[in-house]
N, C-alpha and C positions, 0 to 999 in steps of 0.2 A: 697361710698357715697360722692356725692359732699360736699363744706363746705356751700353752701348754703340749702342744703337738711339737714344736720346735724343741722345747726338753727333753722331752719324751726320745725323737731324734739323735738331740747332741749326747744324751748320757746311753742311748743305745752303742755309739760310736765309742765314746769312753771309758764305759764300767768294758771291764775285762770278762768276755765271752758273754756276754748279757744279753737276751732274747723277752720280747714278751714285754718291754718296758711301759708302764704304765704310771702316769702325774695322776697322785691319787688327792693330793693337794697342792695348792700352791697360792700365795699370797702377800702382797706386800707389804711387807714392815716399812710404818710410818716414822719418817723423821728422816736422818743422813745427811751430813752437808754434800758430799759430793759423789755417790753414790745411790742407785737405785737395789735395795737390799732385799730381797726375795727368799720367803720358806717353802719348802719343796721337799713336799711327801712321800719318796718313789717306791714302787714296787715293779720287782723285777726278777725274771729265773735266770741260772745259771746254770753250766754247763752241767749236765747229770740230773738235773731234776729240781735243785733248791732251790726254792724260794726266799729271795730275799725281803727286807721292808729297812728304807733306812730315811732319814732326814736330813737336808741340806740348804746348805743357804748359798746365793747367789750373790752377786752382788758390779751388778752391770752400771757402767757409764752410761749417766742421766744427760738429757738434752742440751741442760743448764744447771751449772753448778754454783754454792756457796763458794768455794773455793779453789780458784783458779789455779794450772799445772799439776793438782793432785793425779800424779802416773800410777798405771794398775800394776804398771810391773812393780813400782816402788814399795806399794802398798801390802803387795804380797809377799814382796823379799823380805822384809821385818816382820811380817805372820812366821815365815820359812825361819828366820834367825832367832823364833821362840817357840818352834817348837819341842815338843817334850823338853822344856826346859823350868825352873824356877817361877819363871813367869806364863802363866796357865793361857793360851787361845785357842780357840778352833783349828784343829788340824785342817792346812792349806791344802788342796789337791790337786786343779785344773785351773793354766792360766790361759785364758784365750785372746788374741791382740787381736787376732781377726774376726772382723765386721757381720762373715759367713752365717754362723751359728745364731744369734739372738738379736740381730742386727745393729748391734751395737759391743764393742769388747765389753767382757767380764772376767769374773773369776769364781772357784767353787770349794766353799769349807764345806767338810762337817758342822749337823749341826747339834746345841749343847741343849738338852732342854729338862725343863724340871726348873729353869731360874728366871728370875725377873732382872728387867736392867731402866724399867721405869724409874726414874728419881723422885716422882710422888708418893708412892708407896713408902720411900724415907720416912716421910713425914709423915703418916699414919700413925695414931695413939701404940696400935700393936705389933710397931716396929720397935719403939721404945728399948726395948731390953736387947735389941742388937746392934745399935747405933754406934756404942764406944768400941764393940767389937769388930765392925764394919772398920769405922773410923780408921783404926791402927791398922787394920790388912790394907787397908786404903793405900797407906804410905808404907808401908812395909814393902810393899809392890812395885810401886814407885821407885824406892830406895833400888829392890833388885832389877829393875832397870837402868838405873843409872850405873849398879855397880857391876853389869853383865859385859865380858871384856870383848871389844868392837874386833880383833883380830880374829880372819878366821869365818865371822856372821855372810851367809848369803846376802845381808842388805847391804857389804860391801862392792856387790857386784855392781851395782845399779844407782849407788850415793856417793855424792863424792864423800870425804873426810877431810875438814878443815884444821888447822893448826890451833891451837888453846886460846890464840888472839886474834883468830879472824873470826869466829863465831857470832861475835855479838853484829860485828860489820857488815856480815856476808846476810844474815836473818834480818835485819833491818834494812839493807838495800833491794832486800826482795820485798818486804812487804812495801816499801816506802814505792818502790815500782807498779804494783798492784794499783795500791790509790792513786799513785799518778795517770794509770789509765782507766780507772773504771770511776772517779769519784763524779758524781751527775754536777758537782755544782763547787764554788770552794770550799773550805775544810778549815777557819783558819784557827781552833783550836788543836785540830790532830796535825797541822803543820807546826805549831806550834811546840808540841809533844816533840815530833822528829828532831827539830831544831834540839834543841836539850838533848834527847838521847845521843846527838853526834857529837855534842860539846860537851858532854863530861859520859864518857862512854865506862865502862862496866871494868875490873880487872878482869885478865885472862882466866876462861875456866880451868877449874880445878882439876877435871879430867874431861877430856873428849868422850863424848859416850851417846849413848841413842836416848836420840828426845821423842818421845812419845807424839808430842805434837797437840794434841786433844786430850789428857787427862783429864779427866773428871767423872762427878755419879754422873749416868747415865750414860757415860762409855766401858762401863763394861756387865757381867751380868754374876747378879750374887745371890746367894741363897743362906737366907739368916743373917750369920757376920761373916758368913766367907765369899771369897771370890772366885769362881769357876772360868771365866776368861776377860780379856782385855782385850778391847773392839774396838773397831773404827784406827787402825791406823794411818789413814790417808794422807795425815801433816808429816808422819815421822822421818825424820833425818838427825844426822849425825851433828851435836854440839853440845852447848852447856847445860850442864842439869837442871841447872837454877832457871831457866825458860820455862821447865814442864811445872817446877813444885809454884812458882809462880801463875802459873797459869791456872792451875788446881785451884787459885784463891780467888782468883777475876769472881769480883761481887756477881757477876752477871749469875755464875752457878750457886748463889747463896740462897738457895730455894727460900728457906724460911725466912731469909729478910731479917735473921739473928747475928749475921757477922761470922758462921760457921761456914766452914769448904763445904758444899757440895749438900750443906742443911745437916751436918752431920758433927765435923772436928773442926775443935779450938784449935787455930792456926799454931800457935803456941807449943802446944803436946803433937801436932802433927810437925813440924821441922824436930822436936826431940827426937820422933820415931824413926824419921827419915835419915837424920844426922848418925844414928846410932844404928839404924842397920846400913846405910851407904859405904859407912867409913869418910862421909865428908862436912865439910860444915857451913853453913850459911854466912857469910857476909853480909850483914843488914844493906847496906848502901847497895851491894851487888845485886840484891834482891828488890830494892828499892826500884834499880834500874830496870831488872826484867816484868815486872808488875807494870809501869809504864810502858815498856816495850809491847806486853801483852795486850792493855788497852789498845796500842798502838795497829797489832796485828788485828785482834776481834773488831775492829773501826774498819778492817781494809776488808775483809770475812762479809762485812755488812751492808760495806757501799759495792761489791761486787753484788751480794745479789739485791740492793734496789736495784742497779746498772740493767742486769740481768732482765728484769721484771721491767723495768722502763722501757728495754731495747724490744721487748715482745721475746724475746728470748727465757725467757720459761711465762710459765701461766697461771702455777700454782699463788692462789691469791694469799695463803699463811705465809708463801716467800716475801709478800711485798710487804707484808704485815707486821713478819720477824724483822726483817732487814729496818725499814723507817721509825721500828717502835726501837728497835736495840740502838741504831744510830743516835738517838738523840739519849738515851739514857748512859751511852757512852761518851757524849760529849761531857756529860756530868762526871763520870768517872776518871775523864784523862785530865779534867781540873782536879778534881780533888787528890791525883796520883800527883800533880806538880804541886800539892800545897795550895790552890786558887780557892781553895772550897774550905 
């Protein structure tokens, strides 16, 4: 069976009273660290004669991934804990664990369309006039994330919740875990990293709350200077804020190679935005810490899928390409995050 015959299938079984299902498109969107992400054109009747037309996105477990134990259920419980809420994503619908349907688990949003979520287009001459607008919903977004209160959230079901001083401990024994099993060779500058992050560790966050995981442009999609939803949560779980606004800075997302987030905001005016709609405020040293910690995490991101690509475990050759070209430009990074550079 084809994979369009197979949709055709699962959402005749799914959409409520639906006959006549037809995949009038369907197609992979490129990129995802740990997820195979699909658009999905369907047309369909309903009970009494109507015809339906809607759009959908899928987003099924790939063979080999970037990033290692990213769970679908997890992934989808924090889609679930924002919807109709502050923070704009794709309404979640269908979670499938079972194998049955597409031969692999997924899961099924609505999909948002009319927006771009490329982060080249940033940089375009006739982006220009929505850059600083962009910018500040950037973190404004950000900020209602952090300051969205975790009791209550569906992604309670499926995460645990750490206490304000096991955060820094519990995210850094996982990733420090990761590269202990996937690194192809030693590492003795990102060992190097670890060592320091466990000898002068972080203060307790300020509030427990939902870390994103992946903030940045290109995870979510916008139109002008606004943002219509917030993608890819596959990392998210429950800890310190200062991880994600941190992470948003990782030179690696510094498209234009200006020392801007994401090609876009002066780090500077973006923690003002952030501190001011969160209700919290940055600790330079604490942020210090999670800016290494991040290096630390995108180094384990990257020796997973060389690992990956080595082991014959995925094939795509931009993996082996991403992975060895970021590795080593991350080795640069976690020196200059300790001062060596």
């Amino acid at each position: 069976m084809s994979f369009e015959a197979a949709l055709a299938r699962y959402f005749t079984a799914r959409l409520p009273d639906a006959h006549d299902v037809e995949v009038s498109g369907c197609a992979r969107i490129p990129g995802g660290a740990s997820r195979e992400t699909w658009s999905v054109d369907l047309r369909w009747v309903e009970g009494g004669g109507k015809r339906r037309t809607q759009g959908f996105i899928v987003r099924r477990d790939p063979e080999a991934s970037l990033v290692e134990g990213s769970d679908r259920r997890v992934e989808f419980d924090f889609y679930r804990s924002f919807a109709d809420s502050a923070v704009p994503v794709p309404r979640p619908l269908f979670l499938e664990t079972d194998a049955v349907w597409l031969e692999r688990p997924f899961f099924v949003m609505e999909r948002i369309d009319g927006c771009e979520s490329q982060f080249t287009a940033l940089l375009e001459p006739a982006f220009a006039p929505h850059r600083d607008g962009l910018a500040r919903r950037m973190y404004e977004l950000l900020a209602a994330i952090a300051a969205t209160p975790v009791d209550g959230l569906p992604a309670r079901e499926s995460s645990p919740l750490p206490t304000a001083d096991e955060c820094w401990a519990r995210e850094l024994a996982r990733w420090e875990d990761i590269v202990d099993r996937h690194e192809p060779e030693p590492q003795p500058i990102l060992r190097a990293a670890i060592r320091r992050l466990r000898r002068r560790p972080p203060p307790p966050a300020q509030r427990v709350t939902v870390v994103h995981g992946d903030y940045r442009t290109g995870n979510f999609l916008y139109r002008g200077s606004d943002i219509h939803a917030v993608l890819d949560w596959e990392m998210a779980h429950f800890g310190d804020p200062l991880e994600d606004l941190a992470w948003s800075f990782l030179p690696s997302w510094q498209w234009a190679r200006d020392g801007k987030a994401g090609g876009i905001a002066d780090q500077a005016e973006a923690i003002r935005v952030w501190e001011a709609a969160s209700g919290l405020r940055v600790d330079g040293e604490a942020l210090a810490w999670w800016t290494l910690f991040n290096c630390v995490k995108a180094q384990g991101i990257w020796l997973t899928g060389a690992r990956q690509f080595g082991d014959g475990r995925a094939s795509e050759i931009m993996l082996a390409f991403t992975s060895y070209w970021l590795i080593n430009s991350h080795d640069r990074y976690l020196l200059a995050a300790m001062g060596k550079l």
